[in-house]
matplotlib code that plots the C-alpha trace (Angstrom):
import matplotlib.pyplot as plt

x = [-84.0, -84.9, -88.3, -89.1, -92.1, -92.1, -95.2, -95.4, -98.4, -99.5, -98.7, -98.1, -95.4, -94.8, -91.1, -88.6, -88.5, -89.9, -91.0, -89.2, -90.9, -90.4, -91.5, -93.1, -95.5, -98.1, -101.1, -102.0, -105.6, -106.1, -102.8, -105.3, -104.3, -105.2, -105.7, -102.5, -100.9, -103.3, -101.7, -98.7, -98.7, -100.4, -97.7, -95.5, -97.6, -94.9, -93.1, -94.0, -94.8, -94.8, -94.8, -96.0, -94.7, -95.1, -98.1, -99.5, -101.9, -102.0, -103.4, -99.8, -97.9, -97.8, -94.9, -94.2, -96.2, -98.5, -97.9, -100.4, -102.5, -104.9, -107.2, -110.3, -113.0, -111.8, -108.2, -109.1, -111.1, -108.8, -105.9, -108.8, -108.4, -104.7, -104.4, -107.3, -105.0, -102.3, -104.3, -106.0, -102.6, -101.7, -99.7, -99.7, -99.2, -98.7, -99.0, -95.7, -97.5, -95.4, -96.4, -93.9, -94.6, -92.8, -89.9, -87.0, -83.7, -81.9, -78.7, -78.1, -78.6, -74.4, -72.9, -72.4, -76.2, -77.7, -77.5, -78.8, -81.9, -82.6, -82.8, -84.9, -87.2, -90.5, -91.1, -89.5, -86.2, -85.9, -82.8, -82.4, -79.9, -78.3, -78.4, -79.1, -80.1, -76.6, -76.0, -79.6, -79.3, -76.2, -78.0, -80.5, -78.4, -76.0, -79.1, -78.6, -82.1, -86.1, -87.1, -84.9, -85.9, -85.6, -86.1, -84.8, -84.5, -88.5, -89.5, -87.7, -89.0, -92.4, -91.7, -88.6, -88.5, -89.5, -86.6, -84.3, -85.7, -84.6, -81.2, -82.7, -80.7, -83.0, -84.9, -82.3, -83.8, -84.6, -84.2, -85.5, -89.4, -88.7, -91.0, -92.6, -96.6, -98.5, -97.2, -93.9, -91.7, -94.0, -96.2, -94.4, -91.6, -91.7, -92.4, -90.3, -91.1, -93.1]
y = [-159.9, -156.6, -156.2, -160.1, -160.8, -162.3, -164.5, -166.0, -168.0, -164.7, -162.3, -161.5, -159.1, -156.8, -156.8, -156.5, -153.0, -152.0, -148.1, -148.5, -146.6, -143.0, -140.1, -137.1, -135.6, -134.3, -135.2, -132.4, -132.2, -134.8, -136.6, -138.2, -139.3, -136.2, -136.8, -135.0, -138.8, -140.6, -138.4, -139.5, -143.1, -143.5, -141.7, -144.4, -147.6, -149.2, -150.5, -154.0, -152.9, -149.6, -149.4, -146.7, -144.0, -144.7, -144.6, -144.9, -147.0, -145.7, -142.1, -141.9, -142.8, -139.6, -138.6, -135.8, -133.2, -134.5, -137.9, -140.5, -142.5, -145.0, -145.0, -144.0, -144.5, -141.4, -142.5, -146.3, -144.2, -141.8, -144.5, -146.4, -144.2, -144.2, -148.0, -147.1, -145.0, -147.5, -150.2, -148.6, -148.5, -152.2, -151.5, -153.5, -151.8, -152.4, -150.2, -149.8, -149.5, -147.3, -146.0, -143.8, -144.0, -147.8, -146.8, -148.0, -147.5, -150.4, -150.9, -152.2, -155.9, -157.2, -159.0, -162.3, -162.4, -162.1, -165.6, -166.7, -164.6, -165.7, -168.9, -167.9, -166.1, -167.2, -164.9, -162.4, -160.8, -157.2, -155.0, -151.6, -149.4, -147.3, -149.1, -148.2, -150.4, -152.2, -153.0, -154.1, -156.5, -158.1, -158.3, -160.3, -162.2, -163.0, -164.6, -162.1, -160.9, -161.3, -157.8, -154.6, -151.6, -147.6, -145.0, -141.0, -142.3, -142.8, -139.9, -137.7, -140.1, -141.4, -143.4, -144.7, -148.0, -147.5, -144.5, -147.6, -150.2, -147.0, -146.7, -143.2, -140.1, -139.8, -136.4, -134.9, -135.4, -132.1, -132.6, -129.3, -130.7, -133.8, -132.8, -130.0, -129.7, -129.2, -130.9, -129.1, -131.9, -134.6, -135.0, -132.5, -134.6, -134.7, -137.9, -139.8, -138.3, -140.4]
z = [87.0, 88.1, 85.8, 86.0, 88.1, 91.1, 92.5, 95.9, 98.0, 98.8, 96.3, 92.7, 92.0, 88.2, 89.0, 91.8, 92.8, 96.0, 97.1, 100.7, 103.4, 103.8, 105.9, 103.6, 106.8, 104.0, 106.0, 107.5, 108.7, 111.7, 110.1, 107.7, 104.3, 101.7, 98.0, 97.5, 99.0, 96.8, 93.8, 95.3, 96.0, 92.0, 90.2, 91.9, 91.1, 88.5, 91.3, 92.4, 95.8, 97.8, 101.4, 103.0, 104.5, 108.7, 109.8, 113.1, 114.6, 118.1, 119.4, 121.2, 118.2, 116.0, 117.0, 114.5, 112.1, 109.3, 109.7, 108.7, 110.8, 110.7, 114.1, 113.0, 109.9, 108.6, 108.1, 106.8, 104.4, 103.1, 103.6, 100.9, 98.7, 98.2, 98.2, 95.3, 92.8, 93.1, 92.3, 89.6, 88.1, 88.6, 92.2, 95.0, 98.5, 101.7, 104.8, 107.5, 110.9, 112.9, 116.5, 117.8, 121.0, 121.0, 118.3, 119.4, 116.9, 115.5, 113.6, 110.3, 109.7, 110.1, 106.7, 108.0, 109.9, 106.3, 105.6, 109.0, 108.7, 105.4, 107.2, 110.3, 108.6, 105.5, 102.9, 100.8, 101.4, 101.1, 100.2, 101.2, 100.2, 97.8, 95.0, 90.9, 88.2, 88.0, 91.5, 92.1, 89.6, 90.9, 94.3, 92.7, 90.6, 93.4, 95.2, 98.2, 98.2, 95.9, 95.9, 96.4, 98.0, 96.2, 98.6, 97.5, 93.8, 93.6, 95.3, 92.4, 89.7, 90.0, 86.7, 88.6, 87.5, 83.3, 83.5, 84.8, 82.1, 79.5, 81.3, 81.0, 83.6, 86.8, 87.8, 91.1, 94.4, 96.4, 100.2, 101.5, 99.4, 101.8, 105.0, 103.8, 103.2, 99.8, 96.2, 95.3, 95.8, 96.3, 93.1, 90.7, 89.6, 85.6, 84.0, 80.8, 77.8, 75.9]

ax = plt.figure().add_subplot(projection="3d")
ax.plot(x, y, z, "-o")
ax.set_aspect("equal")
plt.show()
């Protein structure tokens, strides 16, 4: 189920993988997106959505380094040309508005308030986790979510989801490249062979 599409009222999905959301801080003039994140965001368009990394909507909101916002004409416009590369590859993204300035840390979600919120709430369920090709699968399978969520596994592999479809051994993840400015990292990752 993982590679089967997945349309809605709203939206057409490639498969069920999702880029979850997660802090790189690589803009760093004016926190405005760089082509460096458009690089970025397009080597990962294979998944059937990507959500951005935070990025603030509010002057008070950048709450750390090279973060990304989106205030001003200058940001929608380099934001523009990110959502650009990814869908000149097919992607479909969405942006995770994040103002730090009203961040206020949650818990995880408890097991037995899954089922209620799948109740509560329209649209698509999201799983986040650790999970690989097998365990996403059963999560689908099981009914327990539509889409799941990959976060360290795609930023080593921007080819994350064909290296799964392979059952092909993923690139290692480097944390010290996580927050740190330029490409090493963030855009260097090798690809499949062909």
């Amino acid at each position: 189920m993982l590679f089967e599409s997945l349309t809605t009222t709203s939206i057409q999905l490639a498969n069920r993988t999702v880029m979850a959301p997660m802090t790189r801080c690589r803009a760093v003039d004016a926190n405005t997106p760089n082509a460096l994140m458009a690089e970025y965001y397009g080597q990962r368009a294979s998944a059937g959505l990507i959500i951005t990394e935070g990025t603030s909507p509010s002057p008070n909101g950048l709450g750390y380094a090279r973060i990304p916002g989106l205030l001003n004409d200058a940001q929608m416009r380099a934001w523009k040309r990110v959502t650009d590369a990814v869908h000149a590859k097919g992607g479909k993204i969405f942006v995770q508005l994040m103002p730090m300035d009203s961040y206020m840390g949650a818990p995880p979600v408890p097991a037995e308030f899954k089922p209620q919120l799948r109740a509560a709430f329209e649209g698509l369920f999201i799983l986040a986790g650790d999970f690989d090709r097998t365990s996403a699968e059963d999560a689908l399978k099981a009914g327990d979510a539509d889409l799941i969520a990959f976060a360290r596994s795609f930023l080593a592999n921007p080819d994350l989801v064909e290296r799964m479809r392979m059952n092909e051994t993923l690139n290692a993840v480097d944390m010290a490249t996580f927050y740190t400015p330029g490409p090493k990292g963030y855009t260097d990752h090798p690809s499949r062979a062909a």
